[in-house]
C-alpha positions as CSV (number, residue, x, y, z in Angstrom):
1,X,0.0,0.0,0.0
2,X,2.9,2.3,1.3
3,X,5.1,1.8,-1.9
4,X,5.6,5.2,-3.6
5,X,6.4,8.3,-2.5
6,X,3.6,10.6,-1.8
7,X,4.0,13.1,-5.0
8,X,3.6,9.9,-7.0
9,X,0.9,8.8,-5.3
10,X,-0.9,12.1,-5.4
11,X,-0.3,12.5,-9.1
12,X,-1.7,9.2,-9.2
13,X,-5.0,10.1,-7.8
14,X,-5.5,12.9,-9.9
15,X,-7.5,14.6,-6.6
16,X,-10.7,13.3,-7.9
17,X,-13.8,14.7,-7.5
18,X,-14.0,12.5,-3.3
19,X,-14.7,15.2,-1.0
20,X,-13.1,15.2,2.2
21,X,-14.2,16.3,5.9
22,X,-12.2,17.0,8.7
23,X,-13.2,16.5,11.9
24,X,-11.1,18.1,14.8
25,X,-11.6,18.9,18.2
26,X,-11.0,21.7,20.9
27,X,-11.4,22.5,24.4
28,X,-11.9,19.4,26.2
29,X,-11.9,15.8,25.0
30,X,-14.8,13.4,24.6
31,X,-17.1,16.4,23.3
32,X,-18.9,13.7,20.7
33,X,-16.5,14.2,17.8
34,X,-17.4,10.0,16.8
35,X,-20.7,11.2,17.0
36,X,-20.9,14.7,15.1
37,X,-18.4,12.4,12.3
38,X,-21.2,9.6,12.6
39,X,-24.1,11.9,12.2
40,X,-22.7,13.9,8.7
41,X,-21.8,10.6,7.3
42,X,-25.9,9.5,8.1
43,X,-27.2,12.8,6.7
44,X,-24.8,12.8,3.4
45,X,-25.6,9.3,3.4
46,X,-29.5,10.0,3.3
47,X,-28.8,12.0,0.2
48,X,-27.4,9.2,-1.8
49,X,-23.7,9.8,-1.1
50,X,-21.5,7.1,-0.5
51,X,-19.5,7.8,2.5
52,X,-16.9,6.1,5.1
53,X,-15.2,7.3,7.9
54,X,-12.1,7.0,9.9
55,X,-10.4,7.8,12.9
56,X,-7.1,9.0,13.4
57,X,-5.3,8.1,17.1
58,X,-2.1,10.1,17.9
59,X,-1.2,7.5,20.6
60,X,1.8,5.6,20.4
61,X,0.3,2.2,20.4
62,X,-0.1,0.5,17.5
63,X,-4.3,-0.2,17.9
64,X,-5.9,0.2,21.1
65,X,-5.7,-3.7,21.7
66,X,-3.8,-3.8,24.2
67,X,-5.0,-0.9,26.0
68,X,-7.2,-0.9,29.3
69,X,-10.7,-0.9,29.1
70,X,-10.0,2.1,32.4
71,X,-8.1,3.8,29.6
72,X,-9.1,3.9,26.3
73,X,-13.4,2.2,26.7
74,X,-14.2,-1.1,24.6
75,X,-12.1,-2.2,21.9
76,X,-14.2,-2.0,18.7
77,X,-13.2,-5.0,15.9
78,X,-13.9,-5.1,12.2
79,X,-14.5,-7.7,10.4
80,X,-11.4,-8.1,8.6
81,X,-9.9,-8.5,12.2
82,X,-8.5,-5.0,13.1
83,X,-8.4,-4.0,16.6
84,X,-10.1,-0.1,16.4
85,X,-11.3,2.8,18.3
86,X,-14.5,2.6,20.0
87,X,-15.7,5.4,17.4
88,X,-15.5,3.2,14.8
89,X,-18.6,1.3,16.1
90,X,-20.5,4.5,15.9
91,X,-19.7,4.7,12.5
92,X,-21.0,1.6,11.7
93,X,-23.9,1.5,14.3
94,X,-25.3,5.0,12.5
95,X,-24.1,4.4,9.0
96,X,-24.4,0.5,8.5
97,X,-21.4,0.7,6.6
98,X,-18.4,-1.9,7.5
99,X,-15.3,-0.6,8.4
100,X,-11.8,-2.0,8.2
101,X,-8.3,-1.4,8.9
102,X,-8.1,1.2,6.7
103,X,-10.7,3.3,8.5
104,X,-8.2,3.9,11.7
105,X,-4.7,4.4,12.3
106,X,-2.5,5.8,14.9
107,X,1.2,7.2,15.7
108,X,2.2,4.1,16.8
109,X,1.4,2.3,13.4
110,X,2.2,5.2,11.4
111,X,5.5,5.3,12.7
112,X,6.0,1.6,12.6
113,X,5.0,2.1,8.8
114,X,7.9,4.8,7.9
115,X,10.7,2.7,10.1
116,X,9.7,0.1,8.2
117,X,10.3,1.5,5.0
118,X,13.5,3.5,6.0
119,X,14.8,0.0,7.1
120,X,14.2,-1.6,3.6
121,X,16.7,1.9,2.1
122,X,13.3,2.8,0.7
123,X,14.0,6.9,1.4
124,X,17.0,6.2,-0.2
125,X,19.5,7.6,2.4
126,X,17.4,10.5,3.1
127,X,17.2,11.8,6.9
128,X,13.9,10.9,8.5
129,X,11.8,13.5,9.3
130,X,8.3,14.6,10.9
131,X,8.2,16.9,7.7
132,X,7.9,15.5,5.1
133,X,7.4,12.2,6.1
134,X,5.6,11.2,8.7
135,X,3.0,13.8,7.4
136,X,3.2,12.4,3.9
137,X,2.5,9.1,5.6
138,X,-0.4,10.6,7.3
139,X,-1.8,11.9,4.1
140,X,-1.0,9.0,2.5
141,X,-3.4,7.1,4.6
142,X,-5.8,10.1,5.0
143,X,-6.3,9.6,0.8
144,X,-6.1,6.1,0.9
145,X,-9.8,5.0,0.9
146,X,-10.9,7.8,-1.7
147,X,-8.0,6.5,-4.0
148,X,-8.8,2.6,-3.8
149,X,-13.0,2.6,-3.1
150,X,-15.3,5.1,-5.1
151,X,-16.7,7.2,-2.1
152,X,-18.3,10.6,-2.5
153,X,-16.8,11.5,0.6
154,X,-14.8,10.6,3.4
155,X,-15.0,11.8,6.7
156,X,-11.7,11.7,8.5
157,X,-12.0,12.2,12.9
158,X,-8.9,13.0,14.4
159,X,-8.9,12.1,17.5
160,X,-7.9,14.3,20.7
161,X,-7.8,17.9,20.6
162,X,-5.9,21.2,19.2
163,X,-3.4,22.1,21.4
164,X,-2.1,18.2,21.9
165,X,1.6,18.0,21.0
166,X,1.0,14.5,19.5
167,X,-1.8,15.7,17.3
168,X,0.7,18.7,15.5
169,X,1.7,16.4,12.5
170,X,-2.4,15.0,12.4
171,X,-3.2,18.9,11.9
172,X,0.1,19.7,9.5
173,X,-1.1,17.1,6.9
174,X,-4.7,18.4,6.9
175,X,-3.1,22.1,6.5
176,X,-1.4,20.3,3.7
177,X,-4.2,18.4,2.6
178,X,-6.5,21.7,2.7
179,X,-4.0,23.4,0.5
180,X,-3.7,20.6,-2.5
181,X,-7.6,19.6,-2.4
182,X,-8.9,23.1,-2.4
183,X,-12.5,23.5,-2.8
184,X,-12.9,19.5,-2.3
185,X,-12.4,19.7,1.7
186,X,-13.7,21.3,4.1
187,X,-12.7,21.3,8.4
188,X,-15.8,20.7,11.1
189,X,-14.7,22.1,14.5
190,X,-16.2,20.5,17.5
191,X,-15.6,23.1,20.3
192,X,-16.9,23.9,23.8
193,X,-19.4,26.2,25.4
194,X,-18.8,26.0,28.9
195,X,-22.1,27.9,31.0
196,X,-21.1,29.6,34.9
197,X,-23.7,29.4,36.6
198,X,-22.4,31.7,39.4
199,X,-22.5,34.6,36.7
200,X,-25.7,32.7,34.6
201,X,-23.4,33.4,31.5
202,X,-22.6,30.8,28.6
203,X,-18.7,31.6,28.0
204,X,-17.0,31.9,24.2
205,X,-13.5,32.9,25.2
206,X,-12.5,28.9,25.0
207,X,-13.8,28.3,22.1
208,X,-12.6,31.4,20.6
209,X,-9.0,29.7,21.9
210,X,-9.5,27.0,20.3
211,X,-9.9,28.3,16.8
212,X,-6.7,30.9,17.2
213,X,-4.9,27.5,18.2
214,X,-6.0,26.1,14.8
215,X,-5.4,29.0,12.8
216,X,-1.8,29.3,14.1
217,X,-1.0,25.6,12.7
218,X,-2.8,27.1,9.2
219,X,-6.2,25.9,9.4
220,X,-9.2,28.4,9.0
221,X,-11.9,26.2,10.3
222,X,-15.1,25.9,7.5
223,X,-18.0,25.1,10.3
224,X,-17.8,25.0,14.2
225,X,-20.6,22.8,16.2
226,X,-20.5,24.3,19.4
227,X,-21.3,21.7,22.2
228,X,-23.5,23.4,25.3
229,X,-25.6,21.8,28.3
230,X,-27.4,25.2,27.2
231,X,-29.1,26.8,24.1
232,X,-27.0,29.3,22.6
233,X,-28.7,32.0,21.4
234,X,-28.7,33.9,17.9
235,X,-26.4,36.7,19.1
236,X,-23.9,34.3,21.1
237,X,-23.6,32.1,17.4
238,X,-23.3,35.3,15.5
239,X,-20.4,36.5,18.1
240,X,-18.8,33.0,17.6
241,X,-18.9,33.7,13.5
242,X,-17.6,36.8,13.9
243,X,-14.8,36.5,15.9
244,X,-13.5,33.3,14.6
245,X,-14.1,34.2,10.9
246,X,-17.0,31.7,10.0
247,X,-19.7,32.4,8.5
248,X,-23.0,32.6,11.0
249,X,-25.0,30.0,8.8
250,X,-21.8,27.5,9.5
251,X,-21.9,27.8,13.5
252,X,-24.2,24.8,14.7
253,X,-25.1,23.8,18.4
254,X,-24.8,20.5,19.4
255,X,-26.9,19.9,23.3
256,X,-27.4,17.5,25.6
257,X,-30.2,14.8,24.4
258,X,-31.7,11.8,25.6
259,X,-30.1,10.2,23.1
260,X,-27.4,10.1,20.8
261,X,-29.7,9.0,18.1
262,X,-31.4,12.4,18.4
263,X,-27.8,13.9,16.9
264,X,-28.4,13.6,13.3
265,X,-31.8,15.2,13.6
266,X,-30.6,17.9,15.2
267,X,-28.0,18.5,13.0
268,X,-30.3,18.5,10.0
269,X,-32.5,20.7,11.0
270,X,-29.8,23.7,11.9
271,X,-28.7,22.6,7.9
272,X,-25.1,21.3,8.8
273,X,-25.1,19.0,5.8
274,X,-26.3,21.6,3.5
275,X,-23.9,24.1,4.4
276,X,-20.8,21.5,3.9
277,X,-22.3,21.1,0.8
278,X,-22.5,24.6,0.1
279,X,-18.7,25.0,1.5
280,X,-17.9,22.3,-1.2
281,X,-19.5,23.6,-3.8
282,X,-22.2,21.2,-4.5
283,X,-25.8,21.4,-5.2
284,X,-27.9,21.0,-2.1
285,X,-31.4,19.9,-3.3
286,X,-33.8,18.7,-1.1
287,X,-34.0,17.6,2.6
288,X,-34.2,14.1,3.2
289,X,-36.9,12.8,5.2
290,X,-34.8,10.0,6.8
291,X,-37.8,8.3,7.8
292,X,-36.8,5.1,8.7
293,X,-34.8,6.9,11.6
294,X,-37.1,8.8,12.5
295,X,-39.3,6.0,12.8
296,X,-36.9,4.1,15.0
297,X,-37.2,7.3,17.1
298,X,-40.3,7.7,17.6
299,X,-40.6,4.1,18.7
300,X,-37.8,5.1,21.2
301,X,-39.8,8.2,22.6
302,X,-43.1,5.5,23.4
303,X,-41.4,2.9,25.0
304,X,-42.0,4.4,28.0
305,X,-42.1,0.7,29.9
306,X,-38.7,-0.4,31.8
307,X,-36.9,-3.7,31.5
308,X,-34.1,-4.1,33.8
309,X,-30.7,-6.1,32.4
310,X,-27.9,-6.6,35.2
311,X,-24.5,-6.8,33.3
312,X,-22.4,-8.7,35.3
313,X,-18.5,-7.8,34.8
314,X,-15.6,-6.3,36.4
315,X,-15.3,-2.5,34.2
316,X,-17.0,-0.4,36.0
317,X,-17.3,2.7,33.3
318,X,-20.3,2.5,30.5
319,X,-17.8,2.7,27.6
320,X,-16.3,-0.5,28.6
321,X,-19.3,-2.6,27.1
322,X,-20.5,0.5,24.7
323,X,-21.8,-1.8,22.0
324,X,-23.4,-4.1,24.3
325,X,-25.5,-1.1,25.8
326,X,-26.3,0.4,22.0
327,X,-27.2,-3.4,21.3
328,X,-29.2,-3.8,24.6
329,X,-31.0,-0.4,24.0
330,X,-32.0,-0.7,20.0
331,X,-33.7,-4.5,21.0
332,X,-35.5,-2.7,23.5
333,X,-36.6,0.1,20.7
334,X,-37.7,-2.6,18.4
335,X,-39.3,-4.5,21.8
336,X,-41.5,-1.4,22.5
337,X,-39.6,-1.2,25.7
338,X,-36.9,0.8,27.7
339,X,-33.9,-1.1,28.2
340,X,-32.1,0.0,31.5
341,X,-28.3,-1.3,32.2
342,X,-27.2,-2.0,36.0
343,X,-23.4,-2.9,36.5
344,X,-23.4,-6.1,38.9
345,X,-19.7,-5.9,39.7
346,X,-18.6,-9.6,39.6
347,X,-15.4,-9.0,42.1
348,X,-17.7,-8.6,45.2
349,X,-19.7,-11.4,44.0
350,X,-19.5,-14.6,46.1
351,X,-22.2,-17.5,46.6
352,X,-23.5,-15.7,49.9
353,X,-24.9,-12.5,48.4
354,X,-25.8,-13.7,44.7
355,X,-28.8,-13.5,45.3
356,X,-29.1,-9.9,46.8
357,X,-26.4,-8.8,44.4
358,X,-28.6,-10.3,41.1
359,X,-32.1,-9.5,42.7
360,X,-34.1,-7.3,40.7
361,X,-33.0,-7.9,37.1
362,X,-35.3,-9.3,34.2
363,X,-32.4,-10.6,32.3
364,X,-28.6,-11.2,32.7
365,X,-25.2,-10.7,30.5
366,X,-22.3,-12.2,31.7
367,X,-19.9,-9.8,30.1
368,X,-16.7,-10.3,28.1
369,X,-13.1,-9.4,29.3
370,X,-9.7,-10.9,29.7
371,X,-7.9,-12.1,32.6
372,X,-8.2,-13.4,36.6
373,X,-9.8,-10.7,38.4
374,X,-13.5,-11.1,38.6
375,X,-14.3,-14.5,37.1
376,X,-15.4,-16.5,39.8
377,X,-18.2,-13.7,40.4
378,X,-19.1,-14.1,37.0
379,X,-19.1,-18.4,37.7
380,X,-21.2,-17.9,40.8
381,X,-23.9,-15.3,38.8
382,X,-23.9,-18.1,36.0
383,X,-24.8,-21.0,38.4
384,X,-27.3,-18.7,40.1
385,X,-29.1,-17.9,36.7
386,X,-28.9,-20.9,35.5
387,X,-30.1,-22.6,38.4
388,X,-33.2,-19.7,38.7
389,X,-33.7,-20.3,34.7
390,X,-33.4,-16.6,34.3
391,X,-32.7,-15.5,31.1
392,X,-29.1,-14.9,30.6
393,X,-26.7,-14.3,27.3
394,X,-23.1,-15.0,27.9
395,X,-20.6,-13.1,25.6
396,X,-17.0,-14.1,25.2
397,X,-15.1,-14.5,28.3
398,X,-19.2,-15.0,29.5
399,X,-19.8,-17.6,27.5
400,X,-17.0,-19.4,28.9
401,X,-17.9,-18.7,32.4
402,X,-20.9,-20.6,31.3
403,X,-19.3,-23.2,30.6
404,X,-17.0,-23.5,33.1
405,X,-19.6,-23.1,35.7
406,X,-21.8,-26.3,34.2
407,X,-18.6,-28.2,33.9
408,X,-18.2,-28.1,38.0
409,X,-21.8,-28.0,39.3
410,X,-23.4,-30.2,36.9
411,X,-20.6,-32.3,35.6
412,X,-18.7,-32.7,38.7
413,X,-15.2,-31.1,37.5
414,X,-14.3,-29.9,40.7
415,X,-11.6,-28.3,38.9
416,X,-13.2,-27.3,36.0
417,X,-11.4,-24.1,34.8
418,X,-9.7,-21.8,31.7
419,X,-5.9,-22.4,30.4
420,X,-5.9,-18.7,30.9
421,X,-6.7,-19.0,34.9
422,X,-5.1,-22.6,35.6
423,X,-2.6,-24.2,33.0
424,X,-2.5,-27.0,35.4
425,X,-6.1,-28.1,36.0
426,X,-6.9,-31.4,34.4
427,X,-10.3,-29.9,33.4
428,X,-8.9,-27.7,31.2
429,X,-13.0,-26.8,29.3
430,X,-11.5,-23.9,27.7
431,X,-8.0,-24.3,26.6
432,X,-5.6,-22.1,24.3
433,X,-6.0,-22.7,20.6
434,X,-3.2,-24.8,19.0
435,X,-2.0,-21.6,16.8
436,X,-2.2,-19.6,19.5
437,X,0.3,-21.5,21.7
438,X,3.7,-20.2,20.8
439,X,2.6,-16.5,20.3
440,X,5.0,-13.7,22.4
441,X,3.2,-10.2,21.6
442,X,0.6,-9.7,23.0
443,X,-1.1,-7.1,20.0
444,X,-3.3,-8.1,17.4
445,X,-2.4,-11.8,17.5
446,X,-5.8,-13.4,19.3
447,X,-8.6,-14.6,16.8
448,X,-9.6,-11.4,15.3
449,X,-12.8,-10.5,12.5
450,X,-15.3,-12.2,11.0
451,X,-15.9,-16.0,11.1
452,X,-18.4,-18.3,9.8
453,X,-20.5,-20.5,11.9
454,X,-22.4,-23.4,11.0
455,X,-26.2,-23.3,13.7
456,X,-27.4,-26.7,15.0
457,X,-30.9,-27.6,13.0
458,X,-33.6,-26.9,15.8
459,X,-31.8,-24.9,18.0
460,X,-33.1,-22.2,19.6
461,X,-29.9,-20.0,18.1
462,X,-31.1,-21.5,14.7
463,X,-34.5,-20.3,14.9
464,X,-33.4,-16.8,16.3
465,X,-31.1,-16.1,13.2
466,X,-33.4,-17.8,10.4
467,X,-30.9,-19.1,8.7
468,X,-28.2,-22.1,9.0
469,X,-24.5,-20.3,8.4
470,X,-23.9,-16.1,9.9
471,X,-20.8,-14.3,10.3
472,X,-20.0,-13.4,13.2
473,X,-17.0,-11.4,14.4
474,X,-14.4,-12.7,17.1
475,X,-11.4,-11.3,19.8
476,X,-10.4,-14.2,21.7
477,X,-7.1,-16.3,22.4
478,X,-8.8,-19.2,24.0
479,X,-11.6,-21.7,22.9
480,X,-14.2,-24.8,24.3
481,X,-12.3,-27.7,24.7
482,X,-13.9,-30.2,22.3
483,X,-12.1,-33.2,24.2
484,X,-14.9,-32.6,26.8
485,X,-17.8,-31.6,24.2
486,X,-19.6,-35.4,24.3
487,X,-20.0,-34.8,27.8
488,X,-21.5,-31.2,27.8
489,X,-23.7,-32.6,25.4
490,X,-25.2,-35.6,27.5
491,X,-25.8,-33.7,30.7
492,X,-27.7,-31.2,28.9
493,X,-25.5,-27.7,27.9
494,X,-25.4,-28.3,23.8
495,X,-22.7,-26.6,20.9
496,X,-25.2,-25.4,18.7
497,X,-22.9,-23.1,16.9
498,X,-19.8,-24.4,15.2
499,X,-16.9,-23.3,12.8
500,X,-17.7,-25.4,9.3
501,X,-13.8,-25.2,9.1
502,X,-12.0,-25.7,12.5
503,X,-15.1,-27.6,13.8
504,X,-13.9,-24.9,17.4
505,X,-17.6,-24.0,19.0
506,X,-18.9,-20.9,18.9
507,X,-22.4,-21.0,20.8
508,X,-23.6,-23.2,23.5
509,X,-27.0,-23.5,24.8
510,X,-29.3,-25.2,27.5
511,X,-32.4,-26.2,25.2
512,X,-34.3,-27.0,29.2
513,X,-33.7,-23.0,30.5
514,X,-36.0,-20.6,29.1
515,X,-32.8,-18.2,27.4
516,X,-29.4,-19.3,28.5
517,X,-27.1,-19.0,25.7
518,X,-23.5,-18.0,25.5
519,X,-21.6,-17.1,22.2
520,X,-17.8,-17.0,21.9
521,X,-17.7,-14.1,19.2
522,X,-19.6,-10.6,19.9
523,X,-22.9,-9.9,18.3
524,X,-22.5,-6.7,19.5
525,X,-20.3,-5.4,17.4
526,X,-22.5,-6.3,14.3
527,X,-25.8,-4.1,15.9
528,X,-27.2,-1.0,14.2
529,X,-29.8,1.2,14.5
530,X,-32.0,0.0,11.7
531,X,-30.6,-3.5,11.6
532,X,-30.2,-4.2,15.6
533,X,-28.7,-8.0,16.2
534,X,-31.4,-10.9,16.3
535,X,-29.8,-12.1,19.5
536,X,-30.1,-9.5,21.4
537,X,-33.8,-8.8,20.0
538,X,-35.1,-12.7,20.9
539,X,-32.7,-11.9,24.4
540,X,-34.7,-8.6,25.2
541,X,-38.2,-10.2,24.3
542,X,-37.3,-13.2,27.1
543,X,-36.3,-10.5,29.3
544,X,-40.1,-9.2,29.0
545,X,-41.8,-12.4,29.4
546,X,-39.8,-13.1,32.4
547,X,-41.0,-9.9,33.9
548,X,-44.7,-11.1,33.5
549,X,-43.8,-14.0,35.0
């Protein structure tokens, strides 16, 4: 991909008539730049573009695979098996688009790309420098998708904000970029409004900050969305235009809502994708009525009635499991009901307060994660729902939990345990893959992306999907045992889902228990807004008869 030099390259792709949108950021961090990037690529997408989007990380690590859930949220995968930013499932969750590991890179593996390349005498003796070529790199990979795929524009998040020292060569190449696209790109500023309520005064000054810190690396920005817990009146956006030399029509609030779903409706109707049309020169034409959206919204709005789901794992921060809650709250949309989350931390779980700790909850996930702490919880909240025949869905690390659990209580292994916990128990149910067994770094080497898997004929997983083979993506180092899988079988807990080509089980179920299934890959991952995952819609619905119950 990385072959020629970037003038080559460039004269290559002609700069075709793919428009490109920045995205940056200033202020404070985590503003809801995924989501204002998410939300333009819906609305341009309503008009019959075809868009993608991607993320651009200025930390040093390669992918955030190896990063703590604490630090960086959930790890988003694609299907072709890269480890991404947790924006990236926005992307797909508002868009339905599938994005790969083109659509996010970071320092780390921008930096690895250029070493690389200066250690095969590719610069030709050349000394290595930020300028040109780390930010030729950048563009490189900034172009890349609108060289190789047909898109009518691509949306390009960069992540952090102005002012970071890591992020100064992300902002050179767009100043570059800016310069040799011309009237074919355009740069969205997210900034903040901060409101004191001691004076009762919204504040502009940062924002106005912000923008002087972006002009003095060379970028004028096109359109500011200005986030505020408050509505920003005409005279406060006019202000804004004026002393940060937008235009007033380009200066858009972003507030609070009661959901980010709400986003791309509010963006419409202050005319943000008109005006970046406008910016790029474009005919406008008519609104779309995105009414399949709006229907899903509506929906939203009259679920008034609750269904309680206890997600039993050991993060205790929502981003941790963000797809699971977007999954968990579109089944409850398309349930006519209001999903509501409660962390059940599985650490202070033991088999004296289950009960009390579990007690109140329609239905149960046992969520996914790596490593000791918290997994006998998670054992003990298995047994007790299984036991109870409460629904429960298992995901991951969960699913093996699951199994684990029935392999001691109703099979007898004592000892019954993962590889990953106990290398030396002789009930080793979930044991390290074979290819998996002499691997040293730790990064992008588990079982990554999209696998088939073959459902059981008259499963309940079967009759959920519809269909006899999905795809399913996976991030996982270790796997079912299949030594023991006769047994599991016979006392009841049955591998419904299996991989046609490694024959390594994927879902297990109790056919006796009203909903206990667990699946080794994540169905989250694969759950949008107008396409939410069967799984988590037949879980949800089992959640509400339970309640009647």
């Amino acid at each position: 991909m990385h072959a020629e030099t970037f003038e080559t390259f460039k004269s290559a792709y002609k700069m075709s008539e793919t428009k490109y949108i920045f995205v940056t950021g200033g202020v404070a961090s985590s503003l809801g730049k995924g989501i204002i990037a998410a939300s333009i690529g819906k609305l341009l997408q309503a008009r019959g573009f075809n868009i993608t989007i991607q993320k651009f990380d200025p930390y040093i690590n390669i992918d955030p695979g190896t990063l703590n859930p604490y630090e960086h949220g959930e790890c988003y995968v694609t299907d072709d098996g890269q480890e991404t930013d947790l924006d990236l499932g926005h992307y797909e969750r508002f868009t339905g688009i599938h994005t790969t590991r083109y659509n996010n890179f970071t320092t780390g593996r921008i930096y690895q790309s250029v070493i690389d390349k200066e250690r095969r005498g590719d610069y030709l003796g050349k000394t290595i420098q930020v300028i040109p070529h780390i930010t030729d790199e950048i563009k490189r990979d900034m172009l890349y998708l609108g060289k190789t795929k047909k898109y009518d524009f691509v949306i390009t998040e960069i992540g952090g904000t102005v002012g970071d020292i890591e992020g100064q060569p992300f902002l050179e190449a767009i100043r570059q970029l800016k310069w040799d696209l011309g009237k074919n790109a355009v740069c969205v500023h997210l900034t903040y409004v901060p409101y004191l309520a001691a004076a009762g005064e919204l504040k502009t000054k940062p924002t106005q900050h912000s923008v002087k810190e972006l002009q003095s690396l060379g970028i004028q920005p096109d359109i500011l969305v200005l986030r505020a817990e408050h509505e920003l009146g005409t005279g406060l956006r006019r202000k804004i235009a004026a002393f940060c030399n937008v235009s007033p029509e380009a200066v858009v609030q972003s507030l609070d809502m009661p959901t980010i779903y709400e986003v791309p409706l509010r963006m419409q109707e202050q005319g943000l994708d008109a005006t970046i049309l406008r910016k790029l020169d474009m005919p406008v034409g008519e609104t779309p009525g995105l009414g399949p959206w709006r229907s899903f919204l509506d929906r939203r709005h009259k679920a008034t009635e609750v269904i309680n789901i206890g997600l039993v794992g050991k993060y205790d921060l929502q981003d941790a499991y963000k797809s699971i809650l977007e999954a968990l709250s579109q089944a409850g949309t398309y349930n006519d009901r209001k999903v509501k989350c409660h962390f059940i931390n599985s650490e202070k779980i033991n088999q004296e307060n289950v009960a009390e700790m579990l007690a109140g909850m329609d239905g149960y996930v046992i969520c996914p994660g790596f490593g000791q702490r918290g997994i006998e919880g998670k054992i003990i909240a298995a047994q007790y729902c299984r036991e109870n025949n409460r629904p429960t869905f298992g995901i991951c690390l969960g699913m093996q939990m699951m199994v684990i659990e029935f392999g001691r209580n109703v099979l007898g292994f004592t000892d019954a345990n993962s590889a990953e916990m106990d290398a030396k128990t002789d009930h080793n149910v979930i044991d390290l893959m074979e290819d998996q067994k002499n691997i040293t770094n730790m990064g992008g080497t588990m079982r990554l992306g999209g696998y088939e898997c073959k459902l059981r004929e008259g499963s309940r997983v079967r009759q959920i999907y519809g269909k006899e083979v999905i795809r399913e993506r996976h991030r996982h180092r270790y796997e079912f045992n299949n030594d023991f899988r006769s047994q599991y079988e016979q006392a009841g807990m049955e591998c419904v889902g299996t991989n046609p080509d490694t024959d390594l089980v994927e879902i297990v179920e109790i056919p006796a228990l009203t909903w206990y299934v667990g699946t080794q890959f994540h169905p989250e991952y694969s759950s949008t807004v107008l396409k939410p995952h069967p799984l988590f819609l037949d879980f949800v619905k089992a959640a509400i008869e339970n309640k009647k119950q």
